[in-house]
N, C-alpha and C positions, 0 to 999 in steps of 0.2 A: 596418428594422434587420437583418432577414435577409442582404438583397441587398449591405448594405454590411459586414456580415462575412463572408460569403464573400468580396469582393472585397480586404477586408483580409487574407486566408489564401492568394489564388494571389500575393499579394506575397511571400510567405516563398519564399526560394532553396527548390530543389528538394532537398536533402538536407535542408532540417529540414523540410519537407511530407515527406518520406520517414519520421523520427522520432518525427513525429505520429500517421503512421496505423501505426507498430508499437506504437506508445503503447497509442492506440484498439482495439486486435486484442488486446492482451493484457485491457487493461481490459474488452471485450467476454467475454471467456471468464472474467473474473471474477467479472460481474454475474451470470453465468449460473450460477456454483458456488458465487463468495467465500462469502457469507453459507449458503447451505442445501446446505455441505459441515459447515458447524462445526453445524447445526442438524441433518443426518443424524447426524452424532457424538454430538450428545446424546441425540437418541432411542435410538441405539442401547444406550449405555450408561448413558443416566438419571443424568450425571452432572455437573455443571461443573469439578468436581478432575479426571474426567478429561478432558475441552475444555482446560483448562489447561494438562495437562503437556502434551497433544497440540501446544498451539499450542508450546511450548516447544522440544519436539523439533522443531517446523516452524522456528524462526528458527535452530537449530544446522543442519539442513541448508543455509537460506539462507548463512548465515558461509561453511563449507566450498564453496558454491557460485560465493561469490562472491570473500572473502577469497583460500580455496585454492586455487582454478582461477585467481584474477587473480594471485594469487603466483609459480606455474606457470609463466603466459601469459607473463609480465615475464620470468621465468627462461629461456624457452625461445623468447623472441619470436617467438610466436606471432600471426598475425592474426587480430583478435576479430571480424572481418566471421562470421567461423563461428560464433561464441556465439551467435549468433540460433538456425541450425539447430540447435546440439545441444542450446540451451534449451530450444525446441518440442517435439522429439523425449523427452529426459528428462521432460519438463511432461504428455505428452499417456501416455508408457507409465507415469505416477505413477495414473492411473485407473484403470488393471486390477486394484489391491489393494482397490480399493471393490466387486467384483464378488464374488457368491459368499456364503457364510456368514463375513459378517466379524469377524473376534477382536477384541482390543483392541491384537495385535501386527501385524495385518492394517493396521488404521486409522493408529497411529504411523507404518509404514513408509511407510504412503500421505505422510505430514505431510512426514517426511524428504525420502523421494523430491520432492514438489511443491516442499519448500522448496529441496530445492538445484537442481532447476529454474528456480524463481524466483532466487535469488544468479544464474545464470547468463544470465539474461536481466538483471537489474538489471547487471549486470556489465557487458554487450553495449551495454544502454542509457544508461548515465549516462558510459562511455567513448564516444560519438560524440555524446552531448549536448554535452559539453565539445571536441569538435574540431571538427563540424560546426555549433553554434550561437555566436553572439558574445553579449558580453553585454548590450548594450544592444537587443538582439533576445527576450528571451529572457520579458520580462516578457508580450510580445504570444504566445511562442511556448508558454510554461505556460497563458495564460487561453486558450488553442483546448485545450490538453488537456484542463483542466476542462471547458469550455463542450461538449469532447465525451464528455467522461467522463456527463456528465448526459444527453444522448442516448440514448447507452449504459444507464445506470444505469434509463434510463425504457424501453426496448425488452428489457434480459439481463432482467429479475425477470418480463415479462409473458411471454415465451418459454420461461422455465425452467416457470412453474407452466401455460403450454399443454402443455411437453412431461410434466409431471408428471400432468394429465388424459388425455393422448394413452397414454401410459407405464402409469395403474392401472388406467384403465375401458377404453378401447380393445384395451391388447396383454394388459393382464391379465398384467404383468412384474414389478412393485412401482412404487412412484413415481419414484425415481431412478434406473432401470436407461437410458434414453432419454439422458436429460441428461448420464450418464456415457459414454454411444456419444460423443455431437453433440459434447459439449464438446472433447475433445483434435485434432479433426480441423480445429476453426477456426484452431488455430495454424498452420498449412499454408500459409494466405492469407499470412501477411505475408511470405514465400520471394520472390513477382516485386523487393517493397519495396527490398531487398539492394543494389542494382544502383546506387543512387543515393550508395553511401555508398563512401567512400573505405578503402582498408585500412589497418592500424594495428598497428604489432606494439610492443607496451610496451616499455620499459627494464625491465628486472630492482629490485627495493627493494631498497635498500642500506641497511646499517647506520646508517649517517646518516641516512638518513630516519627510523627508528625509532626514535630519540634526539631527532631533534630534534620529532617527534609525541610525547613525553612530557616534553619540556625546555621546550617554547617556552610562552610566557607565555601566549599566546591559545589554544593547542591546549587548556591546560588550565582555561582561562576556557567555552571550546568544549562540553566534557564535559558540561555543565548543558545546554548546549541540546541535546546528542547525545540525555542522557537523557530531553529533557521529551516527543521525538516518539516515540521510542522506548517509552516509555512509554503512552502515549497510544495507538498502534496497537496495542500488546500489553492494551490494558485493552479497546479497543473489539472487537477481535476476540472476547472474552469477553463483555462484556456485552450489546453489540448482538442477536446472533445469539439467543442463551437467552434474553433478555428479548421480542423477537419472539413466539417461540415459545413461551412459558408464555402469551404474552396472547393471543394470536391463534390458537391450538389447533392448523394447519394450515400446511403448506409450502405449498399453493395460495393460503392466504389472504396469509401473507408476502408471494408472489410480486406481488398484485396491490398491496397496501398499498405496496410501494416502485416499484413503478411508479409510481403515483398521487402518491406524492409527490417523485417525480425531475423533474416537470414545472415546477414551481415552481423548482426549484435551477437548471434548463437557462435559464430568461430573466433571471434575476438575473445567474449567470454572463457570459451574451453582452452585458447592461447594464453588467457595472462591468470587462467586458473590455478597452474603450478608454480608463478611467481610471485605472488603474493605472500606476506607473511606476517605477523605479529610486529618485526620491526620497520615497514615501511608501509602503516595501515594509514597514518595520519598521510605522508607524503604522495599518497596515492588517492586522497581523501584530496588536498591542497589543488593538486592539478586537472583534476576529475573537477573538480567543481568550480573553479576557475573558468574552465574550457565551458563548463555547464550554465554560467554565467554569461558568458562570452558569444554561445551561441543563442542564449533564449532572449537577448536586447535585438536580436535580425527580427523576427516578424512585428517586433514589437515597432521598428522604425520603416522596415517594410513589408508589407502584408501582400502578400502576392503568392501564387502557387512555384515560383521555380525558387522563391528564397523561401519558404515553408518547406520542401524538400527539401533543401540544402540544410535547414534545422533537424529534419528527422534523421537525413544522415548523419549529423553528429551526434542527436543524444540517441540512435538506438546504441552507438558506442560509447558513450561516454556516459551515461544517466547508470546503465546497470553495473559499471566498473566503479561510480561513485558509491553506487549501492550498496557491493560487497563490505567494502570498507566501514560503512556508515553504518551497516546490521551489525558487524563482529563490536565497533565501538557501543550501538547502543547495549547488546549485551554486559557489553563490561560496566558503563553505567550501571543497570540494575544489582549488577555485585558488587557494585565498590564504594555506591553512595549513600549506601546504608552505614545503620549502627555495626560496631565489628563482633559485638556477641548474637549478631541476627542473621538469620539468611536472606534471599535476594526477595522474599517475597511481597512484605511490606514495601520496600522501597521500588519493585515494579508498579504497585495496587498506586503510591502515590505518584509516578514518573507520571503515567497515564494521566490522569489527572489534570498535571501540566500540560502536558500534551495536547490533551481536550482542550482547555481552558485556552493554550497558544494558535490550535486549528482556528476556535471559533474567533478569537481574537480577531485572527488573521483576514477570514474571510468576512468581518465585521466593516473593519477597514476596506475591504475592497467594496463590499455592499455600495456602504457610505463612496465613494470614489464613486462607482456606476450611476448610483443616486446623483453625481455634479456632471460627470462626462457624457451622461446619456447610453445608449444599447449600441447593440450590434460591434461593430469593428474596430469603433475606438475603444469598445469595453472589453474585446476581445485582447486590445495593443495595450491595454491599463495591466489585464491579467500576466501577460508576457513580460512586463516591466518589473511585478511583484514577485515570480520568478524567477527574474533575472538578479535579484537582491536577495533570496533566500538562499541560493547556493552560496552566495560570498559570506551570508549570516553563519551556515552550519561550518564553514570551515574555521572561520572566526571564533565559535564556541568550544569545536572543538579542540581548537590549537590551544584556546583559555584554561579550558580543563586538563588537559597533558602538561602544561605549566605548573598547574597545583602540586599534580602528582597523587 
């Protein structure tokens, strides 16, 4: 199986193997902080109201990151072959406000900084997904990103809690001081990647475009499904991370616990990577999120470490098979909910937008929710709950949307 998925991957033209491995680069420096950045946050401040707003003020950087700089970009066509570099570069000096004795306006600005880092990587990314990928490529070219997201996902968590051994008992620095060196310097690698991709300097958003993203019948069918993922990321960043950490006492132990079970998601992924396809993207979408639903209402009703396990065994299968799906749809979004004499790039610049707009929403409500239920476990079983409603939201949107046509 191995030998014939690699051989399925040196089939991909050389610019989307170029989009994969910036993919895998950023995902790799994710695995190594995503989770036990939001898990430092908590210890530091013992709080999930503040992991909350924190993550909040993280997706308004992303907007401005991505929204703002692409509005810019369009206005002053600009070529986005640079948004790689200047993403890395903003991404990797977002680390230096985690050093030091850090405040809670220390930690925010970290959130900002990283997030409109990330807008500008997502910016860079999903503008040369759409010109350097086609679509009937794209279903093979999503299942290699998962299939190496889970790689990933089984190598960043056993290397973060080595460098967090290396980092207390070795240099005697704290636990995180190591991870936040290493981490910002792997963006660096994907600079040779560049070379591969063509440049691109957008059209400017015209009026028209912003009219007809709040006029057209399917943009606003759209919305539902904008809010269900949006959603969903804004709930899991929340409860994943603090629900680890209340049950398992330790960033070390975190680190090994998802390793251990990345390994499971990595062979499922490279198994239903060749059966996948254009006509069963929603039906794969329905029951992925379903089951994703189904499993994220258990800790929500009981909080315990043998039924928390029993959650990570189903979504490390079931979250990234939801995934595939849900990337290759949103792409198609950005080309088809546009005007038809325009390209994808206005109606990316405003998807985003919504996007921001349905995150912060989202985690607005939950704020507000923690602000009535109070902290720790119940606020952890609130965030499980808003989860367990955003998967049935995005399949609901997207079913609404395939209805239009």
């Amino acid at each position: 199986m191995v030998k014939k998925t690699i051989a399925r991957f040196q089939t991909l033209r050389a610019p989307v193997r170029a989009m994969v491995y910036l993919h895998w680069l950023y995902s790799f420096v994710g695995a190594l902080t995503g989770v036990f950045v939001h898990i430092y946050i908590y210890q530091l401040f013992d709080s999930v109201l503040v992991n909350a707003i924190a993550q909040a003020v993280y997706f308004f950087g992303v907007v401005i990151g991505f929204s703002g700089v692409g509005a810019l970009a369009g206005l002053y066509r600009v070529d986005l072959k640079r948004g790689y570099l200047w993403a890395f570069i903003v991404l990797a000096g977002s680390f230096g406000f985690l050093f030091g004795d850090v405040s809670r306006i220390d930690a925010f600005t970290f959130m900002l900084a990283n997030g409109f880092g990330l807008g500008l990587y997502w910016l860079t990314l999903h503008t040369f997904e759409l010109t350097e990928t086609k679509n009937d490529e794209r279903d093979m070219y999503s299942s290699f990103l998962s299939a190496g997201d889970q790689v990933i996902d089984l190598v960043g968590p056993a290397l973060a809690a080595l460098t967090f051994i290396i980092s207390r008992d070795i240099l005697h620095t704290g636990s995180y001081t190591l991870l936040f060196i290493i981490a910002p310097f792997c963006y660096l690698l994907g600079i040779p990647f560049l070379r591969h991709l063509r440049s691109y300097r957008p059209a400017p958003v015209e009026f028209d475009d912003v009219r007809h993203f709040f006029r057209d019948k399917k943009n606003r069918v759209s919305q539902l499904y904008f809010f269900g993922p949006s959603a969903n990321y804004a709930s899991a960043k929340i409860a994943v991370p603090i629900a680890v950490i209340l049950l398992l006492g330790t960033e070390t132990r975190v680190g090994v616990f998802n390793a251990v079970f990345a390994v499971v998601s990595m062979v499922v992924i490279l198994f239903f990577s060749g059966m996948r396809h254009g006509g069963n993207r929603l039906s794969f979408l329905f029951w992925t999120s379903s089951a994703g639903a189904l499993m994220s209402t258990l800790p929500a009703l009981i909080f315990t470490l043998p039924v928390y396990i029993l959650y990570s065994l189903g979504m490390v299968v079931l979250k990234p098979l939801q995934r595939v799906s849900a990337h290759v749809i949103d792409l198609e979004t950005m080309e088809t909910l546009g005007r038809k004499e325009r390209d994808f790039y206005p109606t990316m610049i405003l998807r985003d937008v919504a996007l921001g707009t349905w995150r912060i929403t989202s985690i607005g409500v939950l704020v507000l929710f923690i602000g009535i239920v109070g902290e720790g476990e119940v606020a952890v079983r609130a965030s499980f709950i808003f989860l367990a409603l955003s998967f049935a939201l995005q399949y609901i949107g997207a079913r609404a949307m395939y209805r239009i046509g």
